[in-house]
N, C-alpha and C positions, 0 to 999 in steps of 0.2 A: 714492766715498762709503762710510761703514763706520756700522758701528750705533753710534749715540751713547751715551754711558757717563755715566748722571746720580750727580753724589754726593750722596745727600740726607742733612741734618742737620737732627736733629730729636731735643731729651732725650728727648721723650713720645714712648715705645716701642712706645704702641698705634698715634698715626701713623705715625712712622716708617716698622713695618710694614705699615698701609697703603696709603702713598707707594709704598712701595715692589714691591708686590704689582700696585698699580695700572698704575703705569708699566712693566714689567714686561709687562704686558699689551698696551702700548700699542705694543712692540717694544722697549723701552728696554732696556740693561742698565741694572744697579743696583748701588751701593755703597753701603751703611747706612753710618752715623757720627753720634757725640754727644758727641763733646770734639773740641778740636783736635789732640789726641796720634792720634787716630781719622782725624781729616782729613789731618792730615800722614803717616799710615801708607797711606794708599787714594791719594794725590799722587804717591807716589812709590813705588808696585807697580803703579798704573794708569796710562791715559790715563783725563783726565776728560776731557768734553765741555762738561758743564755744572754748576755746584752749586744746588743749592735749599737754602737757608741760614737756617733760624729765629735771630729778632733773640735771643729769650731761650736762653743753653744755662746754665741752674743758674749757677754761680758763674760764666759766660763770657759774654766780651758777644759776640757776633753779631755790633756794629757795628764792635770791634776787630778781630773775624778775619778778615769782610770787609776790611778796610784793610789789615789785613797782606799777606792772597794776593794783593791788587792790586797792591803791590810785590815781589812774587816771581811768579805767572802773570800769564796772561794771558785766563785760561779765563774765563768768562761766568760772572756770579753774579746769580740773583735770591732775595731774601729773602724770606721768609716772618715775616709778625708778625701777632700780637692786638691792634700799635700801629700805630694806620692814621690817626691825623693828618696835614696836610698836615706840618708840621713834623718828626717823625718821617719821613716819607717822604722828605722830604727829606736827613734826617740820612743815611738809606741809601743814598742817590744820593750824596752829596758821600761817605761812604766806598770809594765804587767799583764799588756794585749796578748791574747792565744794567736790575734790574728790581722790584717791586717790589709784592707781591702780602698784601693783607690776608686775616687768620683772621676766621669761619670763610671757606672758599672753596668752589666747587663744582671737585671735581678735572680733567672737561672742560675748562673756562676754565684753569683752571692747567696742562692740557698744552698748549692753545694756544696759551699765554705762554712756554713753553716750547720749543717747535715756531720761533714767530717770533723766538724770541732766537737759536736757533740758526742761522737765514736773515738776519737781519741781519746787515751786515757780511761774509756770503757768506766764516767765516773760523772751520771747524770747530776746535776745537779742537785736535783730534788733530792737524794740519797742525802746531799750533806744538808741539805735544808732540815728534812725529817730528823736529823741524826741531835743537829742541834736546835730544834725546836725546844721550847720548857713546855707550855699550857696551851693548847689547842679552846679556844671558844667560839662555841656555837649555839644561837639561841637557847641562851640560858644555861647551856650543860659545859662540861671541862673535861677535857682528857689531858693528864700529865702527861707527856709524851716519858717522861723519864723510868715511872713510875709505874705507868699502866694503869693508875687510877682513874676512873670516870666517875663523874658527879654528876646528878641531875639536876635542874635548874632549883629544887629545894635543900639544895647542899647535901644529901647523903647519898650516900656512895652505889653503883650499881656496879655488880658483877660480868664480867664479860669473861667468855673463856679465849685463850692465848689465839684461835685463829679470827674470831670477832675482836679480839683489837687490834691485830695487822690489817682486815678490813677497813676499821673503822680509821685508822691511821691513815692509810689509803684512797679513802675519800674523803678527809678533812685538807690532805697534802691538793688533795684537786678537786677544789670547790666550786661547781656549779662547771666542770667540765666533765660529760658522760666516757665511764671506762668502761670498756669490752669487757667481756666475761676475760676473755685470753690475758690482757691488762690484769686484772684481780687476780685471777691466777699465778701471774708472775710476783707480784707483790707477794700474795702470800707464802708464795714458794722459788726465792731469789734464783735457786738453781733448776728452776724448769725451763727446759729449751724452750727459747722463744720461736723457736720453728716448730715446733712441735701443735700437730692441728689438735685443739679439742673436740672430745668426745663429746656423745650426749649426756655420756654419767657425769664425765666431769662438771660440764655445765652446769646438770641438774643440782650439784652439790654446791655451787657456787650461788645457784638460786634460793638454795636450802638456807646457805649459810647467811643470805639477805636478810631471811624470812627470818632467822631465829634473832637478830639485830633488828632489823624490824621492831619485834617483840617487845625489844627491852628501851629501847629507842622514842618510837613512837604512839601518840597518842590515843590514835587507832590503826594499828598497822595494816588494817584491810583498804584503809583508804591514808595511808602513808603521805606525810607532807616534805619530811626530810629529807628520804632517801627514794628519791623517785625512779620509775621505770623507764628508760627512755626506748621507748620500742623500736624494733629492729636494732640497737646498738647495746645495749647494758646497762646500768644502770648511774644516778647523779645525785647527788649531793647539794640541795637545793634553797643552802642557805649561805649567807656570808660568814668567813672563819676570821679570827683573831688569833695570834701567837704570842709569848708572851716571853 
């Protein structure tokens, strides 16, 4: 499991920010956006998880950009409008919305539209993001995501064993957002209950598994710049990624 990454899109800047302050709160990360040029720039520097997507953006319809991302993702979208007809709502469903939530709203109820859109279908996003990732870049170095090849920033190739690159995949997919050990764990291992509490061994092995990526990673792994410690929480990933 990884922290979900909501894009919200909204012209009016006062909600917007918000949206965005609020979810945020709620553990979310957050991507601001108010054109599609905004949308298509935060698609393709992030994983989204989810969009929140006002029908009105100024000269942009809401219900064509929904239609568009629905033939190019796969990510979950619910719309936000001040048009809350049955009709209307409809228009937003047959565009490709998961969902479909009228103005004004109480923001509780709209994270728990939110919450259940990302439980339905048991199919985060990030999974299909990872799945069709090509080339992971990160100062200086590449991971094929297809291939499993890592490169160093001198173009030859470094060795990683198969649970160092689901790691390493793992915090490239969530860059500069700190994952739990439990988080890491479930990445490297899809069918570990995610109820299930960790141990100290398990832990330790997770820390282990840091250390030996560390190794191969970093500069001076004793003083790590890449993959940092975030204490009390897990560990982060401490630079900006590119996909390709």
């Amino acid at each position: 499991m990884t922290i979900p990454r909501l894009l919200v899109v909204d012209d009016d800047t006062e909600l917007r920010e918000m949206l965005t302050k609020f979810f945020q709160g709620q553990g979310f990360a957050v991507c601001p956006a108010s054109t599609s040029a905004e949308i298509a720039a935060a698609m393709e520097r992030y994983r989204i998880d989810l969009i929140l997507l006002d029908v009105m953006l100024g000269d942009e319809s809401g219900l064509d950009l929904c239609a568009q991302l629905r033939t190019e993702q796969d990510v979950p979208i619910i719309m936000v409008s001040a048009l809350s007809s049955d009709n209307q709502r409809m228009q937003g469903y047959a565009a490709g919305a998961d969902d479909y939530v009228a103005k004004p709203f109480n923001p509780d109820l709209l994270a728990a539209r939110v919450k259940a859109v990302l439980r339905r279908g048991n199919r985060a996003a990030s999974l299909t993001y990872r799945k069709s990732a090509g080339v992971y870049r990160f100062e200086g170095w590449s991971l094929d995501a297809r291939t499993g090849e890592v490169r160093a920033p001198g173009g030859y190739l470094v060795s990683l064993s198969r649970r160092e690159t689901a790691l390493l995949k793992a915090l490239l997919a969530n860059p500069m957002i700190p994952l739990k050990r439990e988080e890491i764990a479930e990445a490297l291992d899809p069918d570990r209950d995610p109820q299930r509490v960790m141990d100290a061994a398990e832990g330790r092995a997770i820390d282990v598994l840091v250390g030996r990526l560390r190794g191969k990673l970093e500069t001076n792994p004793k003083e790590p710049r890449l993959i940092r410690t975030e204490r009390g929480v897990g560990y982060v990933l401490a630079c900006e990624v590119t996909q390709e």
